[in-house]
C-alpha positions in Angstrom: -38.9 -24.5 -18.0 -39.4 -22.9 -21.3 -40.7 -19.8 -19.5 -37.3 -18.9 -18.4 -36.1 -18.5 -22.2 -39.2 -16.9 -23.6 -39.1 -14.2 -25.1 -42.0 -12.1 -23.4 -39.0 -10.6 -20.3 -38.6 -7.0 -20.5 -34.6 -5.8 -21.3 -33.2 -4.6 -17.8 -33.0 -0.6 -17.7 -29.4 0.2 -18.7 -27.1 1.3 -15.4 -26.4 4.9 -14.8 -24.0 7.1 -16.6 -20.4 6.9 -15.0 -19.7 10.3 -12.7 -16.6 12.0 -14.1 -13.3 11.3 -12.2 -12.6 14.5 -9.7 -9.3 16.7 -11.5 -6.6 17.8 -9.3 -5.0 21.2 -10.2 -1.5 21.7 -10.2 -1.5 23.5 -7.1 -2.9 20.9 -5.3 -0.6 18.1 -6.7 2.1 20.1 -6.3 1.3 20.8 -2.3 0.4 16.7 -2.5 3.9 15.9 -3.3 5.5 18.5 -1.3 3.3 17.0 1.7 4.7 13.5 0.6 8.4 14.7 0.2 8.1 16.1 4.2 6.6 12.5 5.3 9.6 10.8 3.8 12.3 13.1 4.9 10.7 12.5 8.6 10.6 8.8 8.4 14.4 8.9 7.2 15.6 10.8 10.1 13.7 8.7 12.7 15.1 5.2 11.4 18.5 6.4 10.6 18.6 7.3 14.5 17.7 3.4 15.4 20.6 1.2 14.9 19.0 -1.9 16.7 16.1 -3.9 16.2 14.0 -5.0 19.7 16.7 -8.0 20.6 19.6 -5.6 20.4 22.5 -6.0 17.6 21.5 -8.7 15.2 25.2 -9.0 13.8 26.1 -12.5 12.7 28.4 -12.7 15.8 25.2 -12.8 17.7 22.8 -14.5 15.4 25.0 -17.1 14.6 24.3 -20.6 16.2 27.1 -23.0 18.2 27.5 -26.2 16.5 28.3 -29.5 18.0 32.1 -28.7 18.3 31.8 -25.7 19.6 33.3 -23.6 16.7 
């Protein structure tokens, strides 16, 4: 057991150097977010256009469940 704390273990080698992160230019962030804008406008049209879900009109009329009287 005492050969697990002693002294004699060599250090482990030390981990590689970190890459650097990648830079973006301003070109290319500004085509990024112009690329971004286009997705969203697109997505906006399409769901403005559907006004129902898969049952049809999910109003509270036609959600809302009959009670024992009826009302």
């Amino acid at each position: 057991m005492g050969s697990l704390f002693s002294p004699k273990m060599p250090a482990p080698p030390a981990p590689p150097p970190i890459p650097e992160t990648p830079t973006v230019s301003e070109e290319e962030k500004a085509r990024i977010a112009k690329e971004q804008a286009d997705m969203e406008r697109r997505r906006k049209g399409r769901k403005s256009t559907i006004l129902t879900g898969p049952l049809g009109l999910e109003t509270e009329e036609t959600t809302e469940k009959k009670t024992l009287l009826g009302g």
